[in-house]
C-alpha positions as CSV (number, residue, x, y, z in Angstrom):
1,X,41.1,29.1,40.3
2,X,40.8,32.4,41.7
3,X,43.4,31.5,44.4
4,X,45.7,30.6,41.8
5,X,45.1,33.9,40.0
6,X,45.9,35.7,43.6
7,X,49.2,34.2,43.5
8,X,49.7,34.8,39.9
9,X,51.7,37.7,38.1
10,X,48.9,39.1,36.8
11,X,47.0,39.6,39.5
12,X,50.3,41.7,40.6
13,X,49.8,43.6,37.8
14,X,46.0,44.6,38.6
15,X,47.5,45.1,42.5
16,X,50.2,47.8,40.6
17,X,47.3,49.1,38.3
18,X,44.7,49.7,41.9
19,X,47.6,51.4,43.3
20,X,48.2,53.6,40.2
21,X,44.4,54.7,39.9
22,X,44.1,55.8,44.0
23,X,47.6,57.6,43.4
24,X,46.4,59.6,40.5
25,X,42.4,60.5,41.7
26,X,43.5,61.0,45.2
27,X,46.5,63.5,44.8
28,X,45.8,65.2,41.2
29,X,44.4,69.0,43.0
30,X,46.9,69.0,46.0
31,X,48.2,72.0,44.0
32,X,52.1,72.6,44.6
33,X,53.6,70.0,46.9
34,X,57.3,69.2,48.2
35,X,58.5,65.7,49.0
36,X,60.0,66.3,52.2
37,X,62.4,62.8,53.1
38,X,64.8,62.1,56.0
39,X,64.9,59.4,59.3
40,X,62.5,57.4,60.7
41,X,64.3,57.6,63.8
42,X,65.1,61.0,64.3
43,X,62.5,61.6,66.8
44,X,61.7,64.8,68.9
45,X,64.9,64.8,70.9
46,X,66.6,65.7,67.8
47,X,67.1,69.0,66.4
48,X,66.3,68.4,62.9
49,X,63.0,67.0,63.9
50,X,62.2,70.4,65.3
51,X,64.0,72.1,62.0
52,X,61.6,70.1,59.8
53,X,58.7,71.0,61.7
54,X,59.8,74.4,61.6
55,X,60.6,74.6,57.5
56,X,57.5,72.6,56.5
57,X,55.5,75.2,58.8
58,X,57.0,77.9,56.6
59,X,56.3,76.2,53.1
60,X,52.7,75.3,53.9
61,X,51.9,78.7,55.4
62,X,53.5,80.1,51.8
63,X,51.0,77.2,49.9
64,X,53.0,74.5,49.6
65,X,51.4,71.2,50.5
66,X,53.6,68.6,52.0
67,X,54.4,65.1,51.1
68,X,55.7,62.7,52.9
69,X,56.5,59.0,53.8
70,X,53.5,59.1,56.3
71,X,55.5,57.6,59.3
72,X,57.8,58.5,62.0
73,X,60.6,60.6,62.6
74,X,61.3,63.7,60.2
75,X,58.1,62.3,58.4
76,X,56.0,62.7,61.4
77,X,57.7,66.5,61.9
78,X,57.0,67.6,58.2
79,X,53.7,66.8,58.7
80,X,53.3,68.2,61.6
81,X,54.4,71.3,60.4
82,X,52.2,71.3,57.3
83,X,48.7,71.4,59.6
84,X,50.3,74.5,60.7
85,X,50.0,75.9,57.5
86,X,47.5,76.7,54.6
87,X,48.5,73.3,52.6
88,X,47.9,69.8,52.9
89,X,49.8,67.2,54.8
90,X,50.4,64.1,52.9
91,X,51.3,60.4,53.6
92,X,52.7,58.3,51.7
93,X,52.9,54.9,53.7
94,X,54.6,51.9,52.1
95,X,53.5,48.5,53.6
96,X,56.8,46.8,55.6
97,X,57.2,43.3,57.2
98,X,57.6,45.4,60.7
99,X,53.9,47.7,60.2
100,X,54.8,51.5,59.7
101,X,52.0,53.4,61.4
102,X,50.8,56.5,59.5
103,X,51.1,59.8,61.7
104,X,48.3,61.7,63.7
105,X,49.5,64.8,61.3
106,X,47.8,63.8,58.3
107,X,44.9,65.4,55.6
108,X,45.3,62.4,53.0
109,X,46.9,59.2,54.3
110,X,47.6,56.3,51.2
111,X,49.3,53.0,51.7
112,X,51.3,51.3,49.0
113,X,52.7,47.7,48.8
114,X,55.3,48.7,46.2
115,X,58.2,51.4,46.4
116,X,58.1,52.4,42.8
117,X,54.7,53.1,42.5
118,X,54.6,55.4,46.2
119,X,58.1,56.8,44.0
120,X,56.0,57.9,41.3
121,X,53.5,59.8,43.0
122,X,56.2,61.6,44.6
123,X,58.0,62.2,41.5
124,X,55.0,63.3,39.7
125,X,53.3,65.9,42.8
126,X,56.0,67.8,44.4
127,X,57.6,70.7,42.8
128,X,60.8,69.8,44.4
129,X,62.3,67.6,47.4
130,X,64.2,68.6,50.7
131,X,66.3,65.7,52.1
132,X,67.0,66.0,55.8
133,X,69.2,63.4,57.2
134,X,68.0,60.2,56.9
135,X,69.7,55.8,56.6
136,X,68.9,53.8,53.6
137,X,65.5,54.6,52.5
138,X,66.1,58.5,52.5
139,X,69.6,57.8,50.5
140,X,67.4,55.7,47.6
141,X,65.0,58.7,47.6
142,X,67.7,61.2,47.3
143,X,69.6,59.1,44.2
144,X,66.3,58.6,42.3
145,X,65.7,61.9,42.1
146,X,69.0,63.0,41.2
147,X,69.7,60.5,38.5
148,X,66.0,61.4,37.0
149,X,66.7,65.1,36.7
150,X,70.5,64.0,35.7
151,X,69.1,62.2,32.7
152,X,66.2,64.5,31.9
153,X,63.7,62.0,32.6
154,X,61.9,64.7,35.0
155,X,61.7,68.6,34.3
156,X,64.7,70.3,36.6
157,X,63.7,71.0,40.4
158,X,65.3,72.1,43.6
159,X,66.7,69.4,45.1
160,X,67.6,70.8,48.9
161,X,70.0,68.7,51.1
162,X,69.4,69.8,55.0
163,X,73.0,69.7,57.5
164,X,75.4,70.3,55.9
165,X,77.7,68.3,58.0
166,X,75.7,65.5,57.6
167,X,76.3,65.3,54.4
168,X,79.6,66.7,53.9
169,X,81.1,63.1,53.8
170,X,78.8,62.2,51.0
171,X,79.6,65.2,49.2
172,X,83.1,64.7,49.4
173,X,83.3,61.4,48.2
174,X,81.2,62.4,45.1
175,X,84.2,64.9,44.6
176,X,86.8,63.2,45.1
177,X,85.8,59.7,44.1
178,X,83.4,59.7,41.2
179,X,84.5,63.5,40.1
180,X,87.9,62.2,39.8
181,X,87.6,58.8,38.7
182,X,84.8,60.1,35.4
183,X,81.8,58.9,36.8
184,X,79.9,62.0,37.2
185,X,80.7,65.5,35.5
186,X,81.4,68.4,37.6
187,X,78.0,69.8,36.6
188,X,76.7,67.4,38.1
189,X,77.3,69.1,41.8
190,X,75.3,71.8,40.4
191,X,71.7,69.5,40.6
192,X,71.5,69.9,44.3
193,X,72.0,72.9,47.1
194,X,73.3,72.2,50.5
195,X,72.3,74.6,53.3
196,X,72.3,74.7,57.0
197,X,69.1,77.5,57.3
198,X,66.0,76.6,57.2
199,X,65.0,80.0,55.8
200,X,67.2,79.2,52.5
201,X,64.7,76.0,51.7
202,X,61.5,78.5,52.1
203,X,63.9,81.0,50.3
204,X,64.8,78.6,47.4
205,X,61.1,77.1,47.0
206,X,59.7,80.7,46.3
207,X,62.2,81.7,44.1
208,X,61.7,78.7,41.8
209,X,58.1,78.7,42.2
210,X,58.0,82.3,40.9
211,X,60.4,81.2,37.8
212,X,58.7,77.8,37.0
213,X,57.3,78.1,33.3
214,X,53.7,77.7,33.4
215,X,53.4,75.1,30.6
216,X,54.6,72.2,32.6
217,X,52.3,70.7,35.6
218,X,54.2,70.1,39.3
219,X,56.2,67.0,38.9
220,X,56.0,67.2,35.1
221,X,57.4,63.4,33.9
222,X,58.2,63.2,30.4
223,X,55.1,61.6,28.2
């Protein structure tokens, strides 16, 4: 009987609900936090490995904590940054068919089995996102968060795109395709900055930190 429960949709539910509850006790007083995304494989011969190391050094010296995906790659650099600093590092580890390893880099290290509930807690923590180059997984964070402050689901809050000729072909296809075709309003450019210097993501953090109204928690989701 209790096998068949395991197997059972509820018992997915109570897996969700286990999930939730860590989420929420574990990360509640990490104070303010910025999801930090990019590519697994971007590993220390690459320069924006050493960029994100360098930029996440700055926010946590400044108080930010770090969040992160908790594995390799520009994950592994954030967080290594972040111990450099006066704020936490944290992982954020999703369970895969091929095991991701949680960095050496990390204060709080959670594993989840399912991508939407790992998306919430970064949703609802950070204070904003910076999105360094990064393949599929880093493209699904980067749209989630778009389309939630697009639709007002989540209060407004930087969303900082690093390489800017990384993502120039993305940006120009957002132009020229779905600008021009009605899919997405000009405004629409205007949810996101694009910057080459790492000093203009420490730069834009502080400046909206300093701005942000005081009545709404980091993250703030709409009740």
């Amino acid at each position: 009987m209790i096998e068949d429960l395991r197997k059972s949709e509820t018992w997915r539910v109570f897996r969700i609900q286990s999930e939730l509850v860590e989420g929420f006790e574990t990360l509640f007083d990490i104070g303010p936090a910025i999801g930090i995304f990019g590519g697994a494989r971007f590993n220390e011969r690459s320069d924006y490995y050493h960029d994100a190391v360098k930029v996440c050094a700055n926010l946590s010296e400044a108080g930010f904590s770090i969040v992160t995906g908790g594995g390799p790659g520009i994950m592994e650099a954030a967080n290594k940054g972040a111990k450099m600093g006066k704020g936490r590092s944290v992982g954020l580890n999703i369970v895969l068919p091929h095991e991701q390893m949680p960095n050496s880099h990390l204060d709080i290290n959670l594993s989840f089995r399912y991508f939407f509930v790992r998306k919430l807690m970064f949703v609802k923590y950070s204070t904003g996102f910076v999105i360094f180059p990064g393949g599929f997984g880093t493209m699904d964070e980067l749209f989630e968060a778009l389309t939630l402050v697009q639709t007002k689901k989540i209060e407004r809050f930087p969303i900082v795109l690093y390489g800017k000729t990384y993502w120039q072909g993305l940006i120009d296809w957002m132009q020229d395709t779905l600008i021009q075709r009605g899919a997405l309003a000009e405004e629409d450019m205007g949810i996101f900055h694009v910057v080459d210097d790492t000093a203009d993501i420490v730069r834009i953090f502080m400046q909206y930190s300093a701005t942000a109204s005081r009545n709404l928690p980091p993250g703030y989701l709409e009740r």
